[in-house]
C-alpha positions in Angstrom: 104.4 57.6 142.2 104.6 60.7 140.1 103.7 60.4 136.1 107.0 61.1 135.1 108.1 57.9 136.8 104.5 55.9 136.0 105.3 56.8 132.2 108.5 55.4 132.6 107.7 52.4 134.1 104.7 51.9 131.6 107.4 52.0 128.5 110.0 50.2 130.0 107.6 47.3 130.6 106.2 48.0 126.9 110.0 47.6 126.1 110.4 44.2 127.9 107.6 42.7 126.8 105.2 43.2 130.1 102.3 43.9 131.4 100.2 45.2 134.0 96.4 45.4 133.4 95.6 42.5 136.0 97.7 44.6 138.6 95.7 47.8 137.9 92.3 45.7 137.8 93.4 44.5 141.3 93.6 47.6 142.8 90.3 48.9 141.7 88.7 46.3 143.6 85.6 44.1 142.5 82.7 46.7 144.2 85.2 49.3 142.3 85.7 47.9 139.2 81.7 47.0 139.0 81.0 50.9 139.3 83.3 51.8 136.9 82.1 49.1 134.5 78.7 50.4 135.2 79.5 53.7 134.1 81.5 52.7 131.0 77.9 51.0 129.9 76.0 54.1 130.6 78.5 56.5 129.1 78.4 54.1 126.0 74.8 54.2 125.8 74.6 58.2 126.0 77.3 58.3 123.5 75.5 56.3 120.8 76.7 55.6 117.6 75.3 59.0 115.1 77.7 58.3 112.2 77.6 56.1 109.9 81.3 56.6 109.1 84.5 58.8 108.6 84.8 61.2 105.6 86.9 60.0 102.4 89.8 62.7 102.1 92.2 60.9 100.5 93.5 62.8 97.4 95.8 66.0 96.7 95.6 69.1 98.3 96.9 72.4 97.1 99.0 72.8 93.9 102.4 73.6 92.8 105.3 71.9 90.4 107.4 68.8 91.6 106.5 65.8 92.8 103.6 65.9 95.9 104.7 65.4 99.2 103.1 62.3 100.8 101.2 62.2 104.1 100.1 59.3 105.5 98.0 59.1 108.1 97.2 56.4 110.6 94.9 56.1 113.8 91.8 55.6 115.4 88.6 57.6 114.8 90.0 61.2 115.5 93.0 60.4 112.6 90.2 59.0 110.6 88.0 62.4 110.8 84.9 60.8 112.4 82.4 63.5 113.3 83.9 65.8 110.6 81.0 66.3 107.7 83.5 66.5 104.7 86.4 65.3 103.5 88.6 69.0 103.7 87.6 69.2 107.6 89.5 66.3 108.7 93.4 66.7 110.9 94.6 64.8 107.6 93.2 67.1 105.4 93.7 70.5 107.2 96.9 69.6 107.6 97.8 68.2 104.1 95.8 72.1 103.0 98.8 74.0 105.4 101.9 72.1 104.1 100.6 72.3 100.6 100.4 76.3 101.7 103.4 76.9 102.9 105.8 75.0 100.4 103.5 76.0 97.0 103.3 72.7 96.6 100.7 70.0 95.9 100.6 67.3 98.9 99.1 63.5 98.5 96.7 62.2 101.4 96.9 58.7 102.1 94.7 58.2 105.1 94.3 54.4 106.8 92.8 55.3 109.8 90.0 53.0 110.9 87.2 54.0 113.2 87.3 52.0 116.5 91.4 51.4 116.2 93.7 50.2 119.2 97.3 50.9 118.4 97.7 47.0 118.0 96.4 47.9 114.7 99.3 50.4 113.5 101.1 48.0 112.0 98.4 46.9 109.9 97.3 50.0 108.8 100.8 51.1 107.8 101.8 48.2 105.9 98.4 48.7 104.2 99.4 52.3 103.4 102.6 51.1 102.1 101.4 49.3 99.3 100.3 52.6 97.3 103.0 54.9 98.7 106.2 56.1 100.0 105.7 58.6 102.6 107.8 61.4 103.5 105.7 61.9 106.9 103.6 59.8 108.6 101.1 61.9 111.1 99.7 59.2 114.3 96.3 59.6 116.7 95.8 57.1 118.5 95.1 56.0 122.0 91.7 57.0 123.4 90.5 53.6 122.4 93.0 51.3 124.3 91.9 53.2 127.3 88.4 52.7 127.0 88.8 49.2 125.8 91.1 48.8 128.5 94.0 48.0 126.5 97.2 46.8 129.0 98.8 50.4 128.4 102.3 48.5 128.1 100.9 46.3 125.2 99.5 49.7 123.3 102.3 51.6 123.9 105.0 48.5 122.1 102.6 48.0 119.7 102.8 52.3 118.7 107.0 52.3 119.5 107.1 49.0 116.7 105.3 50.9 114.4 107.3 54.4 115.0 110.7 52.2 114.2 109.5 50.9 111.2 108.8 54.4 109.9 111.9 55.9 111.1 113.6 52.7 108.9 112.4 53.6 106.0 113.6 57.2 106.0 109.9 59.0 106.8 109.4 61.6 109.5 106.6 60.6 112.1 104.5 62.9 114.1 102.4 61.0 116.7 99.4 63.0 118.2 99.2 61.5 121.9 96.1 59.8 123.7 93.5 62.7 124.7 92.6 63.6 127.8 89.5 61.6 128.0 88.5 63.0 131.4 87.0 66.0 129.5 84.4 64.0 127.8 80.9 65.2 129.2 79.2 61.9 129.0 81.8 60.5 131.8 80.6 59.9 135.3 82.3 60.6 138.4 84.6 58.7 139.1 85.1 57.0 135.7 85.7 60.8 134.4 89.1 60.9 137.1 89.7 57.7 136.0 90.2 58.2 132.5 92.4 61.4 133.3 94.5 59.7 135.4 94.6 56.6 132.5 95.0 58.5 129.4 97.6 61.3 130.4 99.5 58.2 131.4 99.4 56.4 128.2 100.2 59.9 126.6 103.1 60.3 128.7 104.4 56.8 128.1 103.7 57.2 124.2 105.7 60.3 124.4 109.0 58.4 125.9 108.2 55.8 123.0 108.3 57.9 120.2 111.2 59.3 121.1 113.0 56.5 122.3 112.1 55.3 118.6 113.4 58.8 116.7 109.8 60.3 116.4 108.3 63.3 117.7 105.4 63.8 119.8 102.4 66.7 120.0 100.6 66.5 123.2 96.8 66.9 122.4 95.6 66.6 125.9 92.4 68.4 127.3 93.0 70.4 123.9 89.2 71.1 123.6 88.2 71.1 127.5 88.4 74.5 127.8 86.8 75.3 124.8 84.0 72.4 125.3 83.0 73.7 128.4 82.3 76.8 127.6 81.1 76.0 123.8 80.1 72.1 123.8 78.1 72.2 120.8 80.7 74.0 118.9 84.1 72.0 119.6 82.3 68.3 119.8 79.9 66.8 117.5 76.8 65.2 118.0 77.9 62.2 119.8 79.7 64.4 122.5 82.5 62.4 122.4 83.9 63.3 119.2 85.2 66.5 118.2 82.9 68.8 115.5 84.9 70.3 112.6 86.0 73.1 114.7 87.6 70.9 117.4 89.5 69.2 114.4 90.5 72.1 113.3 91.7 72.9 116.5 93.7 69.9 117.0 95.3 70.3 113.2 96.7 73.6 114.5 98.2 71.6 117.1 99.7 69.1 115.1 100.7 71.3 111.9 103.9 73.2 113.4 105.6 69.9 113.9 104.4 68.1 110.8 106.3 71.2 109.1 109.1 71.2 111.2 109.3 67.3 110.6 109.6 68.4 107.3 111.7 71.4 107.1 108.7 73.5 105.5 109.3 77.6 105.7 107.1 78.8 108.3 107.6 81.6 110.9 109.1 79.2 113.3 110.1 76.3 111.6 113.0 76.4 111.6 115.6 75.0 114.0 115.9 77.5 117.3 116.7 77.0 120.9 114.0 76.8 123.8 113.1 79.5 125.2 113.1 79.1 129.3 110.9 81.7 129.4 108.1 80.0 127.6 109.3 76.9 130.3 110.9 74.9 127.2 114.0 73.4 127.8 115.6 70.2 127.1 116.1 67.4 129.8 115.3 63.6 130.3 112.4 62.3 127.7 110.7 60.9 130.9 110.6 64.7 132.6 109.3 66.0 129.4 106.7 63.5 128.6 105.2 64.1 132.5 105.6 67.6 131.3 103.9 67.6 128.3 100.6 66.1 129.3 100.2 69.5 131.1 100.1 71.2 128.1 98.1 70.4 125.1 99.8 71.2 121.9 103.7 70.8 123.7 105.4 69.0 121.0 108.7 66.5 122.5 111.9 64.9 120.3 114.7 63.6 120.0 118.0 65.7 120.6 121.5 65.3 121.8 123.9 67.1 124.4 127.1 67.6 124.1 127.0 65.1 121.2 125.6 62.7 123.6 122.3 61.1 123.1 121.7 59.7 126.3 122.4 60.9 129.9 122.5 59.8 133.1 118.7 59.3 133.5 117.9 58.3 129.4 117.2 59.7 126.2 117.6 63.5 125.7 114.5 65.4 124.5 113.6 68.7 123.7 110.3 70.4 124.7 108.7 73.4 123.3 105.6 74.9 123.3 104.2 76.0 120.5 102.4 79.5 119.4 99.1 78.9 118.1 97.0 81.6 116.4 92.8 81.6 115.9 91.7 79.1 113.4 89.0 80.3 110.9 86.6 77.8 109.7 87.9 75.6 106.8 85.1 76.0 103.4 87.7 75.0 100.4 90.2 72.9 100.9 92.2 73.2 97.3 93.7 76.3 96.4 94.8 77.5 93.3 98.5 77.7 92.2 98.3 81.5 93.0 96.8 80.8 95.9 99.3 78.3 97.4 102.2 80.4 95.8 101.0 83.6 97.8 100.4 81.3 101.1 104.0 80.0 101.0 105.2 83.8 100.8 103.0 85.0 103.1 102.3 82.3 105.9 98.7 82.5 105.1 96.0 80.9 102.6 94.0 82.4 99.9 91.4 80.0 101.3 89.9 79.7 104.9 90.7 75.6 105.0 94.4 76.5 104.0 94.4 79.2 106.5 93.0 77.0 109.6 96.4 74.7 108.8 98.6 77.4 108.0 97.5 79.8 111.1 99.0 76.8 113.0 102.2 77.0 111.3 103.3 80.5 112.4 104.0 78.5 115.8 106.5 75.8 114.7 109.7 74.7 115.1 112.2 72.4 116.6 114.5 73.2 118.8 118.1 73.4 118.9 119.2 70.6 121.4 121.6 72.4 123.8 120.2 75.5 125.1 117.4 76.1 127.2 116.8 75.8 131.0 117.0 72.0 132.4 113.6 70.4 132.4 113.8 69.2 135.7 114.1 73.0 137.3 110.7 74.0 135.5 107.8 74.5 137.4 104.2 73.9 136.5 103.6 75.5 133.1 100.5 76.7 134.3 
């Protein structure tokens, strides 16, 4: 069975109320599911526990006139910066830094990520972060917990598409960062490393059909930092080796930033509104084909779209893929920039700081696509 249809299988059954974690238990086998569990003890061991917690960064970022633009963040340990030594390295905060950037605007940080969160505890968080605010974008990481807590993937992924409608209800944009591709972690035995893969790109892909199904918009994070960990480990991961440093967060930020700003209709160099380009193997197709698509290619953001008016074809919802540019990202140092400072950013595309700058270097590569050009999904080949 390919992902594509796995994903869709996985979301349907999220849809209907099933699940499936006793079938997939079943066919590990009990000699199989004791090496695994074996593993999973010894990986947890290695991994350790080297922070006491995540970094504060609520606050505002940036300056400008007018009201600040709210960002609410919500998640598991990677949304709530753990690993990250200060506040201004954090996705939220990098992020909040970029858009604050490119608008000359200030931008409010309302982060209720919690450290060791399933997605069965998105609807708490949110309804926590809507007591103090109403946001305009809500920016979701979640997923690498329900895999290694062995979460039915079903469950997690109703649990995320409840919380994505409730959003999308109350007039916000949401920007979901998909599970990771945990079979990059280095402290992951053979076979529990394949394992993982195999079990997090499919959540990923059945979050992506989700999110869309529920209006929101996905960014495929993927084996974002396997490249880069294996060839720089310390660098890109931090002391636990499980998660990412400041850089990798930084890395994922750029990532996340082009479709935060094309959630929001920020200025940018590609923000605004344009077709795929088949070229680049975008296109627009079934979400199903895109979200099998998409966990090939960390930093692929999917949405909604319609063709020819119609929201829905012959083999589901309509979405949009397109892959983003992304540009190096310098080290982040000061996260608040003076008015000049984000005035010149929003003219420019850059920051007069380096934090500003690892958000906004991001933002040159964003976008959304116009819905009705761009070769069929379903012709594209292996984007690499």
């Amino acid at each position: 069975m390919g992902r594509a249809r796995r994903a869709r299988k996985i979301a349907a059954t999220a849809a209907y109320g099933g699940g499936g974690l006793a079938a997939a238990s079943a066919a590990l086998g009990a000699v199989g599911y004791a090496v695994i569990k074996g593993e999973a003890l010894l990986a947890r061991r290695i991994v350790g526990t080297p922070f006491d917690s995540s970094p504060d960064d609520d606050g505002t970022y940036g300056a400008g006139p007018g009201e600040p633009i709210e960002i609410l963040v919500l998640g598991d340990s990677s949304a709530a910066g753990m690993g990250a030594h200060n506040p201004h390295e954090t996705v939220g905060a990098i992020v909040a830094s970029g858009v604050s950037a490119l608008m000359g605007r200030r931008v409010h940080l309302t982060n209720c990520a919690v450290v060791g969160a399933e997605s069965s505890d998105l609807e708490r968080q949110l309804a926590e972060g809507l007591e103090s605010i109403t946001p305009d974008v809500v920016v979701v990481m979640v997923g690498a917990n329900d895999v290694t807590h062995r979460v039915d993937r079903a469950t997690a992924v109703r649990h995320l598409e409840l919380t994505v409608r409730r959003i999308r209800a109350l007039g916000a944009e949401v920007v979901v960062g998909t599970c990771p591709d945990l079979g990059t972690i280095e402290p992951l035995a053979q076979p529990l490393r394949l394992l993982a893969r195999r079990w997090s790109r499919d959540l990923a892909a059945a979050q992506t059909i989700a999110v869309v199904e529920a209006g929101g918009r996905t960014v495929s994070l993927g084996d974002l930092l396997g490249h880069e960990f294996a060839a720089s480990p310390k660098t890109m991961f931090s002391e636990d080796r499980f998660h990412p440093s400041p850089a990798g967060y930084a890395r994922a930020a750029a990532a996340l930033l082009p479709s935060v700003c094309a959630a929001l209709g920020v200025w940018g160099h590609d923000t605004a509104d344009r077709a795929p380009e088949a070229r680049r193997g975008e296109g627009v197709g079934p979400v199903a084909v895109a979200a099998g698509q998409a966990v090939k290619d960390a930093g692929t953001e999917v949405s909604p779209t319609e063709v020819g008016g119609q929201a829905r074809g012959p083999r589901g919802r309509w979405a949009v893929l397109l892959r983003r540019r992304h540009d190096a990202v310098p080290s982040a140092r000061d996260p608040q920039p003076d008015a000049s400072g984000a005035a010149e950013a929003a003219t420019s595309g850059t920051s007069a700081t380096p934090g500003t700058a690892a958000a906004a270097s991001g933002a040159t590569a964003s976008g959304q696509a116009a819905a009705q050009v761009g070769q069929p999904l379903g012709e594209l080949g292996d984007p690499r």
